[in-house]
KOLMARVO-753854 format. One line per 5 residues: for each residue x, y, z of C-alpha. Coordinates in steps of 0.02 Angstrom, whole numbers. Example, Ala and Ser with C-alpha at 12.3 -4.5 7.8 and 13.67 -1.06 7.14 Angstrom:
2
615/-225/390 | 684/-53/357
END
This chain:
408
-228/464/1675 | -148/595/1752 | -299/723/1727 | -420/579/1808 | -314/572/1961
-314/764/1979 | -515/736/1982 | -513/598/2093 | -391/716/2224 | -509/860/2206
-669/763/2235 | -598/676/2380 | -552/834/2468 | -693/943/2405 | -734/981/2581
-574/1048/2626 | -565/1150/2467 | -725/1234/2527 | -696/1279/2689 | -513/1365/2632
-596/1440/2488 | -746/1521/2573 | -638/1559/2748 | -630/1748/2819 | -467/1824/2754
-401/1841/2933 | -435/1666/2998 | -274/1559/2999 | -278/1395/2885 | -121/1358/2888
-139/1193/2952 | -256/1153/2796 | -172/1236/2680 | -16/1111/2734 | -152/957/2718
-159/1022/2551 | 21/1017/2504 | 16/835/2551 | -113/810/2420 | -33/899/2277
37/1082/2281 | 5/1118/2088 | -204/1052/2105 | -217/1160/2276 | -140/1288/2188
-228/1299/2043 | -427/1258/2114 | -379/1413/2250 | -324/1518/2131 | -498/1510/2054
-581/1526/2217 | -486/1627/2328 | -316/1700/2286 | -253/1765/2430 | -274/1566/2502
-189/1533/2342 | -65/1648/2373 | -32/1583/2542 | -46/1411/2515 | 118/1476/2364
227/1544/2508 | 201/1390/2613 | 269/1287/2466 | 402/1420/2429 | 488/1388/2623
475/1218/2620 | 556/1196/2456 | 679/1317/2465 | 810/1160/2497 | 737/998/2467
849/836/2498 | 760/693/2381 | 899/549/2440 | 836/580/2620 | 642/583/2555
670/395/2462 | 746/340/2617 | 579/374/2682 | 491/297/2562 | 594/149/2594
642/145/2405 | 817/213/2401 | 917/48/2386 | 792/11/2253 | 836/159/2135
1003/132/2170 | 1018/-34/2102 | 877/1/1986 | 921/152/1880 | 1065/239/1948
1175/129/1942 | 1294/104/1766 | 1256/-59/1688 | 1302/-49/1489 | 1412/-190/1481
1520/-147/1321 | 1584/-332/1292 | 1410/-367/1213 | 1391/-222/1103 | 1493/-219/924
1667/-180/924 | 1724/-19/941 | 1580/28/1045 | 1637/148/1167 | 1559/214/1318
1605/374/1418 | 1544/418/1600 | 1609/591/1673 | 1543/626/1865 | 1530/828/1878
1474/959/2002 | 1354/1126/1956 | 1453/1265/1969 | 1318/1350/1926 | 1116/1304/1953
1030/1199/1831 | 892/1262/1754 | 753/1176/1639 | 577/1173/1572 | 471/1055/1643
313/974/1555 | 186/981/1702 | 43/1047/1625 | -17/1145/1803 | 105/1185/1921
111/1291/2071 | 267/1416/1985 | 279/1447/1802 | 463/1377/1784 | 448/1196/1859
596/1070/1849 | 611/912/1717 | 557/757/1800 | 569/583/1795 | 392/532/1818
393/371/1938 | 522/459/2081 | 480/632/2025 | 669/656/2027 | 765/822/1957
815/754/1807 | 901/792/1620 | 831/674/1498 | 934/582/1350 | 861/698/1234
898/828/1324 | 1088/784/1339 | 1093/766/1144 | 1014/920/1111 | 1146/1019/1217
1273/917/1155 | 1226/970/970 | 1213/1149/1017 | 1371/1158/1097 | 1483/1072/959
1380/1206/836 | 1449/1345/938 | 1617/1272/917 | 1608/1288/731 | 1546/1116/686
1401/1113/540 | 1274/1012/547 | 1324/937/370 | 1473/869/428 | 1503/665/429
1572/656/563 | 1389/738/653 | 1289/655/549 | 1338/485/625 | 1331/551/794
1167/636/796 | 1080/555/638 | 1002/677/496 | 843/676/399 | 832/625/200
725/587/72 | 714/398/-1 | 564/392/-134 | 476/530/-96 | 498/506/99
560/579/245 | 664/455/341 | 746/504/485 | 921/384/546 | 943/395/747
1141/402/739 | 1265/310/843 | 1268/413/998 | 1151/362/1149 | 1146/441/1310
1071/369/1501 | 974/495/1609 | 1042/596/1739 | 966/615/1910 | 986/758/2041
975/720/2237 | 939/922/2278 | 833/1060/2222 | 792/1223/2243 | 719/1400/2213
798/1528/2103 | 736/1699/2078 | 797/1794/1887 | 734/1995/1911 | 764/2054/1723
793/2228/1751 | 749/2368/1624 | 862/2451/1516 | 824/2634/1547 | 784/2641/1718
922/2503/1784 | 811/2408/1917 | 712/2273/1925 | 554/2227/1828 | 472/2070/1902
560/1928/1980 | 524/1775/1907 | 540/1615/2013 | 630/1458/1953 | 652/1289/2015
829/1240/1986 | 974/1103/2046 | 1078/1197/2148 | 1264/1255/2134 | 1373/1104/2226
1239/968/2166 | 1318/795/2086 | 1277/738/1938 | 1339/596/1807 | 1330/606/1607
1352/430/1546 | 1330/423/1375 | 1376/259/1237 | 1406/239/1045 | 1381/108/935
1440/130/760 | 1351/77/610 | 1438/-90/554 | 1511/-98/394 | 1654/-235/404
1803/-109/339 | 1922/-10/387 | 1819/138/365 | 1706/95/522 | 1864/85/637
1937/254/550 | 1765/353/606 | 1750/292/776 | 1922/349/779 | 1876/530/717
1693/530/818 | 1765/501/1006 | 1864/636/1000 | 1722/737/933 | 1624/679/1070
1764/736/1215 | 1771/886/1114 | 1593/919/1131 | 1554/867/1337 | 1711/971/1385
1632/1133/1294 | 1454/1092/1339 | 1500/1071/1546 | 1641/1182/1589 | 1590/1316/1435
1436/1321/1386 | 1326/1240/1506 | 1182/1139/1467 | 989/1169/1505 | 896/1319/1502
946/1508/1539 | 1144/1454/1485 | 1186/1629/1409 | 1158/1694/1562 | 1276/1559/1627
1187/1440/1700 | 1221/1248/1703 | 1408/1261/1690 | 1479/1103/1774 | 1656/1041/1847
1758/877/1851 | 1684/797/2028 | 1763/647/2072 | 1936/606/2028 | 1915/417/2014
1743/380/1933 | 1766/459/1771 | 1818/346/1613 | 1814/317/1440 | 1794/140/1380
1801/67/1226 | 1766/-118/1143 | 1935/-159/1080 | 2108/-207/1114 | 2239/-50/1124
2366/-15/1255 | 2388/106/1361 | 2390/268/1306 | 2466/355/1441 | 2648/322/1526
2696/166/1610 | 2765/10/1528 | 2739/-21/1324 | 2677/-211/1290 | 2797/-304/1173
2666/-408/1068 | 2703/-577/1009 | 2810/-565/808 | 2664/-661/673 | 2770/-796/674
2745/-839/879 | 2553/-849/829 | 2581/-1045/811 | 2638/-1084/952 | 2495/-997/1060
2330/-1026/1072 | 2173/-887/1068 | 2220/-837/1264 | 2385/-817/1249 | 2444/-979/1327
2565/-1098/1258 | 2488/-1222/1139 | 2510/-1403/1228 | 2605/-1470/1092 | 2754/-1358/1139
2749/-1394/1337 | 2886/-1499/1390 | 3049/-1505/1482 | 3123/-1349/1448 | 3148/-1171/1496
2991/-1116/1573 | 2888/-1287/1540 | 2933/-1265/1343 | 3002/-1388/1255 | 3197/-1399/1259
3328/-1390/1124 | 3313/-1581/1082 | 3133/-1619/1123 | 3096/-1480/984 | 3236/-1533/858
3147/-1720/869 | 2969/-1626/839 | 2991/-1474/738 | 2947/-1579/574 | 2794/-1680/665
2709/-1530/698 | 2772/-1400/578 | 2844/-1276/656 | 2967/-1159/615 | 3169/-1158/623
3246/-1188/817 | 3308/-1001/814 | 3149/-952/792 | 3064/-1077/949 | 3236/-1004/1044
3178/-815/1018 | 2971/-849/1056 | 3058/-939/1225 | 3151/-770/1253 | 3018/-665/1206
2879/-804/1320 | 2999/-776/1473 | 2961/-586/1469 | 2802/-566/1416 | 2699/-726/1411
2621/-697/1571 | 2594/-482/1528 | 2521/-540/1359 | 2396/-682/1439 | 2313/-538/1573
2317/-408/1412 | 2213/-534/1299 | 2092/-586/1460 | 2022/-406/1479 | 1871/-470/1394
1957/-355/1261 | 1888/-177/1335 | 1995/-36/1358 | 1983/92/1495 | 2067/240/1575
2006/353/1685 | 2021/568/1673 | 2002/677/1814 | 1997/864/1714 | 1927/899/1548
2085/926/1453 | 2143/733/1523 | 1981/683/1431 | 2021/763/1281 | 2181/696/1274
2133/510/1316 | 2011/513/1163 | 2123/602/1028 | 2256/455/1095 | 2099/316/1062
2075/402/896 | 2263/363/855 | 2290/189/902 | 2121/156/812 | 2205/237/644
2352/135/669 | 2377/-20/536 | 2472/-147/656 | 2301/-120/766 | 2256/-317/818
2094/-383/732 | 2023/-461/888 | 1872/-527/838
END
């Protein structure tokens, strides 16, 4: 499709072509050469080149200044199709209440500190180092594969095999079952990111004896100071055990591990030894780590005194008071007597025991009510790499804990 549209362009503006191609090398085109750019840089580029490369050339440094600092939020305002994207595909909508439990989804906002560099898949463009794109908006992008592929090579460089379980789940691994290769995805899914900026990076790789420069070789790349978001989600492989909650427990903090070395270490893209792609923490408020199940808070701030076993009787699945045991009592239970005339009607337990749920209902009946109506997720928010770290390894804890409720 994409080669029949390049023919369609070409024969369209044939004419054009011609009179460029065939021009004196002193008369000034510049205003076709621009008509061109409006067709399609990389087909101008590459029918000139055959034709006449000093146009080509030109029409090259035209493109060069006026994509030296491109703005693409400003250029789908134009388009009238900003609002649309936003809703559309930038915007975070993996709802975790409908995925299995212990599905857990972290989102970390960063900024370059360094330009982001990668390889492209246009088959003919006007420089040899083009930009990944997202086809429809022809955004700077880094694809889901992409993301997983620098995630694996980043936990590798921090000493992590390949054989290990624990990568295996996250990343999936190839076997053999009768004779045939079969491949398992793994657990760990990633959304694509999207830049708002490029621009134009020049690498001169200089030569070893003689200390200068060689050739420079032009780049497109996302710009130091550009945003970006890495939302990525896992959904373990249900099994029904403890074992499943005991390796989510050990894979999110492998996981932190791995997007605090890949951003603020590493870097992720192309050219990273030479220390590209290395990101910071952005925003203070939009980064989190969520996760499909019911644990307190990790960090400081008030500890939730859960109901004893024995309380479970007297409340229902939300946390309110059963209406058997309303009445005219302390805090719309029932009182001493009303209980002591009951207590055998309804089989309950002893009257000490309704006189320490009251005690323990005045304190924390309301608490435990908003704790059980969360829809069950968990979330806390980081703003450094470290915080991130720590907010996992403290997930990976309460998860390996026995008392742990069974929510589901």
């Amino acid at each position: 499709m994409i080669s029949d549209w390049y023919a369609n362009a070409f024969f369209q503006n044939k004419k054009l072509f011609d009179e460029i191609s065939s021009a004196p090398k002193k008369e000034k085109l510049n205003k076709k050469l621009e008509t061109l750019l409006e067709v399609d840089p990389s087909l101008a580029y590459n029918v000139l080149a055959v034709c006449n490369k000093d146009w080509a050339s030109e029409l090259r440094q035209l493109w060069i200044q006026n994509n030296s600092d491109v703005d693409y939020a400003t250029k789908l305002k134009e388009w009238g199709v900003y609002d649309f994207f936003e809703q559309t595909f930038a915007a975070d909508k993996i709802d975790l209440s409908l995925l299995p439990r212990y599905s857990f989804k972290l989102c970390c906002k960063f900024k370059l500190k360094k330009p982001y560099i990668s390889r492209g898949e246009e088959d003919f463009y006007i420089i040899d180092n083009p930009l990944t794109r997202d086809m429809v908006f022809r955004l700077p992008c880094v694809n889901p594969t992409a993301w997983k592929g620098n995630l694996r090579s980043a936990l590798r460089q921090e000493g992590h095999e390949d054989n290990e379980d624990g990568i295996i789940r996250l990343f999936g691994a190839k076997s053999s079952v009768n004779g045939n290769d079969v491949f398992s995805k793994g657990s760990l899914h990633f959304m694509p990111t999207f830049f708002w900026k490029s621009s134009l990076e020049i690498i001169n790789p200089h030569d070893r004896k003689r200390r200068v420069g060689k050739k420079p070789i032009m780049f497109e790349a996302v710009p130091a100071g550009a945003d970006g978001s890495l939302v990525l989600f896992y959904i373990p492989f249900v099994t029904g055990n403890n074992d499943e909650r005991k390796e989510v427990a050990a894979d999110i903090g492998l996981v932190a591990e791995g997007v605090s070395s890949m951003l603020a270490r590493y870097g992720f893209g192309a050219k990273t030894s030479d220390g590209f792609g290395i990101a910071d923490i952005a925003s203070k408020e939009d980064n989190y780590i969520e996760i499909n199940a019911v644990i307190s808070d990790i960090g400081a701030g008030e500890v939730l005194e859960e109901p004893d076993e024995c309380f479970s009787k007297y409340l229902d699945e939300f946390g309110a008071v059963k209406r058997e045991y309303l009445g005219n009592g302390e805090f719309g239970l029932l009182s001493n007597s009303e209980y002591t005339s009951k207590k055998d009607q309804l089989g309950a337990g002893s009257q000490n025991e309704f006189k320490r749920f009251r005690k323990w209902y005045k304190e924390w009946g309301e608490k435990w009510q908003e704790h059980l109506n969360k829809k069950k997720i968990f979330r806390q928010t980081f703003s450094t790499f470290e915080e991130m770290e720590n907010i996992a390894i403290g997930i990976g804890k309460k998860l390996n804990e026995e008392e742990i409720e069974n929510e589901h």
